[in-house]
VOLUMNU-495035 format. One record per residue (C-alpha): x, y, z. Coordinates in steps of 0.5 Angstrom, whole numbers, plus 500, padded with zeros to 3 digits. Layout:
# VOLUMNU-495035
XYZ/...
This chain:
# VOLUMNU-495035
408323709/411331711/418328708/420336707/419338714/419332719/422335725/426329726/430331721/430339720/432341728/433348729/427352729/425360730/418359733/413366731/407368733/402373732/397376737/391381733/385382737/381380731/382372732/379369736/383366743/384359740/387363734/391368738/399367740/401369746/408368750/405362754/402359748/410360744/412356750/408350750/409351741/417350744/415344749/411341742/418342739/422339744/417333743/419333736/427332737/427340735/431345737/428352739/433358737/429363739/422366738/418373734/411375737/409380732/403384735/398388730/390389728/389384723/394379720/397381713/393376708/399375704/405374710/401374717/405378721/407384715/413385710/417388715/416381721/418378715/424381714/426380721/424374723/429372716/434376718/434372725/434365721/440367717/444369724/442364729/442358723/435355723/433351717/425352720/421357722/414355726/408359727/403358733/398360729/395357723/397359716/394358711/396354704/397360701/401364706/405357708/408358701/409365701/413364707/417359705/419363699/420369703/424366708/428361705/426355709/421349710/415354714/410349718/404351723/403348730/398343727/403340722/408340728/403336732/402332726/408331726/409328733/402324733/406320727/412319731/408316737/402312734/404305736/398300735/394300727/389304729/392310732/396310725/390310721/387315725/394319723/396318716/388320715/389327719/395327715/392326708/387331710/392336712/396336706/391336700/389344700/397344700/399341694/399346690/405349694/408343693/407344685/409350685/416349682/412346675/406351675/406354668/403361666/395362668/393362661/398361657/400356651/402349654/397350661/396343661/402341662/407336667/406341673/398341673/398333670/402330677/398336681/390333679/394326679/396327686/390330688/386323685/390319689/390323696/382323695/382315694/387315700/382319704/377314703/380307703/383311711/376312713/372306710/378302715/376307721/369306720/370297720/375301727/368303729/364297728/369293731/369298737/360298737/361290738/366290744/361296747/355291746/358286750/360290755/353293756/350286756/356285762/354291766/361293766/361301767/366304763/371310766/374314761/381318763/380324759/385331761/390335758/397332755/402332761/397332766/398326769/393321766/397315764/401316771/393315774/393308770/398306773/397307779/389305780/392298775/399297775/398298767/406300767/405304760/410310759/408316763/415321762/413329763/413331757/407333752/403327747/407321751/402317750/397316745/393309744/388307749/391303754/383299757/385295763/380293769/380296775/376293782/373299785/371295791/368287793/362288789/364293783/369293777/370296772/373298766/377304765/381307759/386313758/385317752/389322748/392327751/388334748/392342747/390348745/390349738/388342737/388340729/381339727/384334722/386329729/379330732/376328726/380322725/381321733/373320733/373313733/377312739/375319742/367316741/369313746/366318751/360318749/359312751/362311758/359311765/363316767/369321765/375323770/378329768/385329770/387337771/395339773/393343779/402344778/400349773/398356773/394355767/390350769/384354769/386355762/387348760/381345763/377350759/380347754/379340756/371342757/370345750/372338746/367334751/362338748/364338741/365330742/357330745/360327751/357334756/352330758/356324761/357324769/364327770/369328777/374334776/380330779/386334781/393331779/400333781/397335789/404335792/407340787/401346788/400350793/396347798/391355799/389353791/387346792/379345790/374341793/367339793/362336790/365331785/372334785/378330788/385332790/390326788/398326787/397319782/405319783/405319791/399315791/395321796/388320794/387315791/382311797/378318796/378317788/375310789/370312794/368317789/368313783/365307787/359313788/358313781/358307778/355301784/350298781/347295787/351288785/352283791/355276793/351271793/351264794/347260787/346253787/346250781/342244779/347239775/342239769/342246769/350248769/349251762/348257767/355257770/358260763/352265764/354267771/363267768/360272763/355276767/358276774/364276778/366268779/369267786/369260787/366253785/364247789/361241786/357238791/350235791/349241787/354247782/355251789/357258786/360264790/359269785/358278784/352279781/348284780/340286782/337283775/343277775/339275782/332276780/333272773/336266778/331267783/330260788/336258785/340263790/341262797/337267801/334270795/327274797/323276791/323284790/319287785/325291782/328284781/323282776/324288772/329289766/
């Protein structure tokens, strides 16, 4: 898809922004975001020659950034060369093809760019599902565009002609895409519920790893899990989930997953499509929300982070705020608190303290038990592998195991357990 603007093959771009008081901040270009759209652009294989930050009152509804804008950025297109120009804002259809046709060259927005990349680094089948769907549904209001070279005139003879036919056949056809995408997703998302119930009837807590991209969660993976996924310094390294599980302590383990990186400006068409990885949250026990204490817009990017918690339902689950990257910020602006910690995943300072307050979270009261299975009873063995942590087996006059189990697992075995004393919390499901 995108086949006439993939960044891999068109490198050398001019980034443009416009700041109006009349957008809003999510919409607005500032000299911080232009520098995160060239990191993007580094991402991408891109190579950015320079960058145009247009401010007025309200963006000019034919080009955006107004005739006279236009005329300069084109003028610095043909001095530097560039073969592209991206623009920090979102365009939309219309102003994207009048763009195109008064620059000369592919314009793109920072959600195709992004797009762009998500295409790239998808590695698994469900993250390119999750794409190629975003992709669909970014591309279909563009078509025209796309068309425009076949277009006849608005209501003379011969309207209806091969411009217009191949237009509405390519619509059908992306719209019988976008749904065969999203029935796959939703057999993604039963598969997902299957997997959920059995980790419920488990009792494993789930942690999910959430935060800005490049801000140290696949670092974090790696050194709480030895996971050894790649984690270099650069945006949207990483993006299918990686779950691995991780021993908090003697009687606690617990399921832990990275998530896709978020940004500012994340394309609406990703979230939705990311819904079926991102639904995730919802459902975890626990959330670390990973923050660059490096950056100086940290503040900013976690606000960011905390907005598409919300937007994804997940505001109600319990959260600790872990700041990344101790070692490279100022010690005088360092958090703390009531569930903040303070780590540096690549030096491994924190991480005992991080373990402590996840183990705070999530003890279930689990403990290990010595169990005392008659042989005629060894069908509970199998119970004990899938509900408990199985240490050790012994076959004696009976099945000896040494297990970690947890309140209700005890209670359900009662005098089968060595010590066991009955509670009336044990009786309770």
């Amino acid at each position: 898809m995108f086949e006439d603007t993939q960044v891999k093959e068109i490198n050398r771009a001019i980034l443009v922004g416009l700041n109006a008081p009349s957008l809003s901040r999510e919409e607005n270009a500032t000299e911080e975001s232009l520098e995160e759209l060239a990191a993007l652009l580094d991402t991408a294989g891109g190579t950015c020659l320079g960058t145009v930050l247009q401010n007025r009152a309200t963006p000019e509804p034919r080009t955006f950034i107004g005739e006279g804008k236009t005329a300069e950025v084109k003028e610095l297109v043909g001095t530097l060369g560039a073969d592209i120009v991206i623009f920090d804002n979102p365009l939309s259809p219309s102003q994207q093809r009048v763009l195109t046709e008064e620059l000369g060259v592919t314009v793109m927005d920072r959600a195709a760019l992004i797009l762009d990349i998500f295409a790239k680094r998808a590695r698994t089948s469900e993250g390119r599902l999750q794409v190629e769907l975003a992709q669909y549904k970014y591309l279909l209001p563009r078509l025209t565009g796309m068309w425009k070279h076949l277009e006849r005139q608005e209501g003379a003879i011969g309207t209806r002609g091969p411009g217009e036919t191949q237009l509405e056949s390519d619509r059908r056809h992306i719209h019988r895409k976008i749904a065969k995408l999203e029935s796959e997703l939703k057999d993604v998302r039963r598969v997902r519920a299957t997997q959920r119930e059995r980790r419920e009837k488990n009792e494993v807590p789930v942690v999910a790893i959430v935060g800005y991209t490049n801000a140290g969660k696949s670092t974090l993976l790696n050194a709480l899990t030895g996971a050894d996924i790649p984690a270099n310094n650069r945006l949207f390294d990483t993006l299918d989930t990686t779950t691995r599980m991780l021993e908090i302590s003697d009687t606690c383990t617990v399921l832990i997953s990275d998530t896709v990186g978020f940004i500012s400006k994340l394309p609406h068409q990703l979230v939705d499509a990311f819904k079926a990885t991102l639904e995730e949250l919802t459902y975890a026990d626990l959330l670390l929300h990973v923050i660059d204490t490096s950056d100086p817009l940290w503040r900013e990017q976690a606000d960011v982070v905390d907005k598409l918690i919300l937007e994804l339902g997940a505001a109600e689950t319990p959260r600790l705020e872990v700041f990344n990257k101790c070692d490279l910020a100022p010690a005088e602006i360092l958090p703390h608190g009531e569930d903040i910690v303070t780590i540096s995943a690549r030096t491994g300072a924190g991480l005992d303290k991080l373990l402590e307050a996840i183990g705070r979270h999530l003890d279930t009261g689990a403990k290990r038990v010595t169990i005392h299975l008659p042989y005629d009873q060894g069908s509970l063995l199998d119970t004990l592998y899938r509900e408990s942590k199985v240490e050790k087996v012994d076959y004696t006059d009976t099945i000896d195991v040494v297990a970690v189990c947890t309140p209700k697992t005890i209670g359900r075995l009662g005098l089968l357990v060595e010590g066991w004393q009955p509670h009336k919390e044990d009786w309770e499901d």
